[in-house]
N, C-alpha and C positions, 0 to 999 in steps of 0.2 A: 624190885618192882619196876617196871618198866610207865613209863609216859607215854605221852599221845604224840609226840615228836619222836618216841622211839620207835613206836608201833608204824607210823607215816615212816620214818628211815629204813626200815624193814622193809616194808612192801616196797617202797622203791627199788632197791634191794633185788626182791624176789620176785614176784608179780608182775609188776607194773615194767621191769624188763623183760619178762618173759610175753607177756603181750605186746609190746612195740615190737619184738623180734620177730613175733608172729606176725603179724600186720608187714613188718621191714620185708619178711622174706616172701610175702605174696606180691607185695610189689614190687622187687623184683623181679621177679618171677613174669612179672608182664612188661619189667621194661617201663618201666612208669613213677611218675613222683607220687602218685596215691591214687587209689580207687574209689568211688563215688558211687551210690547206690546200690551194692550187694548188699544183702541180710544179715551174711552169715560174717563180713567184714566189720559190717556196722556195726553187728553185739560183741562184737572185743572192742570196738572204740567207745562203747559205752561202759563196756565192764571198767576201763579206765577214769574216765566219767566218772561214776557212779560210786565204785571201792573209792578214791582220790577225795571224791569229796565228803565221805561219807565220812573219815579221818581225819582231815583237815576243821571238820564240825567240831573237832575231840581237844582239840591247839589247844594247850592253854595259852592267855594274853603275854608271854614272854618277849624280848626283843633280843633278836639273836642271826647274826649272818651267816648262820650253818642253817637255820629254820628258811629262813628268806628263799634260799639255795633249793630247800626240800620241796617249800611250794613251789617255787619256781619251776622244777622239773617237769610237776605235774602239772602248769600252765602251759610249758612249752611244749609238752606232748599233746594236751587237746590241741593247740594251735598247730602242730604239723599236721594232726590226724584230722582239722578242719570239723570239730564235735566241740560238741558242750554248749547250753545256750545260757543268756546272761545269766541268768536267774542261778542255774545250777554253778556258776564260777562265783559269785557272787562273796562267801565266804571266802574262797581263796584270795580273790583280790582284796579283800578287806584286811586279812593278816600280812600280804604282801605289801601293800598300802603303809599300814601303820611302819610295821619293822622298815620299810624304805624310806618312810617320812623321819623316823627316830635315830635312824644311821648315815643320815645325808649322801644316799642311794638311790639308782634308780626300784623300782620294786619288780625286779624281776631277777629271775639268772642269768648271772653271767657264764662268761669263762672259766673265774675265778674259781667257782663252784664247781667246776666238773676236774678241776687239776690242784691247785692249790691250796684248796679248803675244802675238800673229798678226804675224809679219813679213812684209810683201808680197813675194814675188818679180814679176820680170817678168811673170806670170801672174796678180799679184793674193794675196791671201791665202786661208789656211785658211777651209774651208767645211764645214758635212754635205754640202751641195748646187751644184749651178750653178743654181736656181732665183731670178731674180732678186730675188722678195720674200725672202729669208732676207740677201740684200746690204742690203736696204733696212732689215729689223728689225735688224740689226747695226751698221750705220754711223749710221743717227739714235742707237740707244742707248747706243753707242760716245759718239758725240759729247756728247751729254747728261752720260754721263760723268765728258769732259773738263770740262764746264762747269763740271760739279757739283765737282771736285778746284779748278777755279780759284776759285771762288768761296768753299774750305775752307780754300785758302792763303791768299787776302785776309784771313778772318774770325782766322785762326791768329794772326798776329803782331798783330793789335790789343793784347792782354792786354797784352804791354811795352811799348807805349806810351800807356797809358790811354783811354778812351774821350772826354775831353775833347781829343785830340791834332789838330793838324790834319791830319796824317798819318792817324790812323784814319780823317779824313772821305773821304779820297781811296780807302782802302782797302776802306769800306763803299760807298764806286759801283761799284767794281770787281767786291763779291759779287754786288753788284742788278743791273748788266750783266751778267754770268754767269748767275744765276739766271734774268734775262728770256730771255736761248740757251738754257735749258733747257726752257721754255714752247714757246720756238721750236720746238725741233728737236722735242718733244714733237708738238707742232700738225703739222710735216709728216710724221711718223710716220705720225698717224693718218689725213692725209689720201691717202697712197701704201698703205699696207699694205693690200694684200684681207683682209679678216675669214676668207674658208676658208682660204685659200693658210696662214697664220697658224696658224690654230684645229688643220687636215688635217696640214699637211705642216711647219711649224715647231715649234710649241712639243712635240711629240711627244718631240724630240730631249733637250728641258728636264726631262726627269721624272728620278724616283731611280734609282736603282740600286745594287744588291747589289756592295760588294767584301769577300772571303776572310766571305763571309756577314754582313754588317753592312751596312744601309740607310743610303744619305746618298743628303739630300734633291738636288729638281735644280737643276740651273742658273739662276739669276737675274739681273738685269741691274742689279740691288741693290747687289751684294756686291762694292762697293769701300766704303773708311771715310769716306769724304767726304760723301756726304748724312747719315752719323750723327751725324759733326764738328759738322755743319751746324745742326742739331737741338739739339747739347747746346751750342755756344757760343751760339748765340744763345738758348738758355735756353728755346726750344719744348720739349722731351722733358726730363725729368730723371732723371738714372741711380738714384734711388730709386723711381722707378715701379716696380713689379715687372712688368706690363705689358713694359715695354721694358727693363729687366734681361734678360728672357727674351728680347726679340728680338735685343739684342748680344751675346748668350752663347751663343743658337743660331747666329748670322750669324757669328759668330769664324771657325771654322776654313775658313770658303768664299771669306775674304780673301785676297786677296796676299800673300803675307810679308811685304814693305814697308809693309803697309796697317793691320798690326797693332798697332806702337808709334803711330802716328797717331791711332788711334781708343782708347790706354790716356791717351795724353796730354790729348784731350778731355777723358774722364771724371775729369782732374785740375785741368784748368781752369776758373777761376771765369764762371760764363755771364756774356755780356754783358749781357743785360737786367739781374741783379741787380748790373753796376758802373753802369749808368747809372742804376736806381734809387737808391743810394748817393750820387753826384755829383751829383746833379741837384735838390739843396737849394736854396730861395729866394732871392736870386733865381736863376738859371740862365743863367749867363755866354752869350755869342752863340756861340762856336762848338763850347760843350756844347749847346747845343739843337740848332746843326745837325747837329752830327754823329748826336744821338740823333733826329732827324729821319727821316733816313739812315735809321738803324740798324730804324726803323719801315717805311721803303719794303722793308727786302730783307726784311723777316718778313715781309710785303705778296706779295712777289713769291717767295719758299721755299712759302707755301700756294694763289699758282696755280698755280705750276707744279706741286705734286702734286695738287694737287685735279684738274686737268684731266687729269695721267694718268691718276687712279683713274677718274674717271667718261666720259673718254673713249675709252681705252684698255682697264685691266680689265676693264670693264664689258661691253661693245660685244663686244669679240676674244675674253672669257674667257667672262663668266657668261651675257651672251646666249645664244652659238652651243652653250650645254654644255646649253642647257636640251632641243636636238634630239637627244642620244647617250643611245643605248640604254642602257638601266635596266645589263643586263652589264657596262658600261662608264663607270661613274657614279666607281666609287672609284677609278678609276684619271686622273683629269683634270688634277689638278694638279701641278705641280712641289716644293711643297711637303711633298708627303705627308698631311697632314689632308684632310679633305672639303673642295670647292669651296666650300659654304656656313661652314665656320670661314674658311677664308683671307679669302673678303672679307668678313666683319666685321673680322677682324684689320686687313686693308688699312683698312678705314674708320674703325677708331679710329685705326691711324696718319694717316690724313687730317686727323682731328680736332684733334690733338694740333701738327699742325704749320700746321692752319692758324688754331690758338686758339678755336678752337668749340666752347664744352660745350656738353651736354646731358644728360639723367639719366642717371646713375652716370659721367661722364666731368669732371674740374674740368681743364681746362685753363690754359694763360697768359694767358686772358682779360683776367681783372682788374686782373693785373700792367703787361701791355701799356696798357690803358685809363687807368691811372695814370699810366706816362711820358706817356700822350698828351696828360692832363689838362694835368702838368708844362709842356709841349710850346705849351700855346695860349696 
């Protein structure tokens, strides 16, 4: 016997991809972020509407971050396709609502939901679209990810066993091969992704949305606790920045649940840079150097890999193609909610930050690093 969460997983599924694709592929088709005022446009934006919430009537009261995920889809799709009036979301936001209030979440979809917590059926997983680039920006990002979680659990267990351990040496290759898959999978991103397909008919899906009338920001491919793990054990960011208090304080509730005690436990751990600054007194035993060696290769390889997102990725897919949309359509671009032009400064001071590059008004781990390194020769 199937449920009203199975029946809603379904249609996601089938349907309700199959119309966003319809809808995706006419606007493309004109060169445009969406069309406004056809007939024949506006009754596939309702049929979404309409089947969406006709289902979601069906929920029963459960609390469950796969459900959350399946509403979710079907909010962020009225909010690209700019349909649905309060009245008829109304239910959805109410299921989203509660399950966000009872998982200490935002009530919307994330990320999470379209990579990490998407179960495949024989069909494949959850989608907005059957457009093949929306597989492509999900599965590199997906994987990236994982990298980025593998390389937070290597960095995680050093603390108990010291930075002098031989043990950590093994467990600081293991981030810096992790971190170089992140560069990877980064680099075939950008070499597969079309920049429209991207710009037109993906990240559309990514922006805010209104639930029971309160703004949460969109979707991000961010918003696991592992790249901030990443950052504050290895002592790039530090949780007194107010800089970056503000981005783990906004970035909290768009976490996993799982993802939350991870990223409080960071901000309790002492960074690795200042243990190795600590140990690494006169002379400097041989396999405290190597390890702190190491430990220089994966801050090495944590600032290409975002570096090359920021500037080959945001750059190119975001801030280039936004500089062609119409003046009307200026504040509505990014996923974040602020203007195009804060988010990437934001982005680019976090650039900065983790790949130890100051410049006026920014002091980074420069100097810090420069020291082990000195230590190091």
């Amino acid at each position: 016997m199937t449920t009203a969460a199975d029946r809603l997983d379904h249609w996601i599924r089938t349907r309700f991809a199959d119309l966003n694709t319809e809808l995706e592929q006419r606007y493309f088709a004109a060169h445009t972020e969406i069309l406004l005022g056809d007939p024949d446009i506006d009754r596939l934006k309702h049929t979404i509407v309409t089947q969406g919430a006709t289902l979601i009537a069906e929920l029963d009261p459960v609390t469950s971050y796969d459900l959350l995920g399946l509403v979710g889809f079907y909010l962020g799709a009225c909010r690209r396709h700019e349909v649905g009036s309060a009245a008829e979301l109304t239910p959805a936001h109410a299921v989203a609502n509660r399950i966000g209030l009872a998982l200490g979440v935002a009530p919307r979809y994330v990320f999470a939901h379209q990579s990490l917590y998407n179960l495949a059926g024989r069909a494949g997983y959850r989608t907005f679209t059957t457009l093949p680039d929306e597989r492509i920006f999900i599965e590199y990002n997906g994987l990236a990810v994982l990298a980025y979680q593998r390389a937070a659990t290597a960095l995680r267990r050093i603390p108990t066993l010291g930075v002098g351990n031989p043990l950590a040496g093994y467990l600081l290759e293991d981030a810096r091969a992790a971190l170089l898959d992140v560069l990877r999978f980064n680099q075939s991103l950008a070499k597969e992704l079309d920049v429209d397909r991207f710009f037109l008919n993906i990240r559309p899906y990514f922006k805010s949305y209104r639930v029971n009338g309160i703004e949460y920001r969109g979707a991000n491919a961010g918003d696991f606790a592992a790249v901030n793990e990443i950052d504050l054990l290895l002592g790039l960011c530090r949780q007194e920045d107010p800089f970056y208090q503000h981005l783990l304080s906004e970035k909290a509730p768009y976490l996993p649940p799982e993802d939350q005690p991870l990223l409080r436990a960071a901000l309790r751990t002492e960074p690795l840079l200042t243990a190795f600054l600590r140990e690494s007194a006169e002379p400097m035993p041989p396999q405290l150097r190597a390890n702190a060696e190491l430990f220089l290769a994966v801050c090495r390889a944590h600032a290409a890999a975002y570096t090359f997102h920021h500037h080959q990725l945001v750059k190119p897919y975001l801030e280039v193609p936004a500089q062609q949309t119409p003046p009307s359509r200026q504040e509505d671009l990014t996923a974040s909610g602020p203007p195009l032009a804060v988010v990437i400064e934001s982005l680019a001071r976090l650039a900065d930050l983790r790949a130890a590059r100051d410049r006026p008004g920014l002091t980074t781990a420069r100097t810090r690093l420069d020291q082990l390194r000195d230590r190091c020769a």
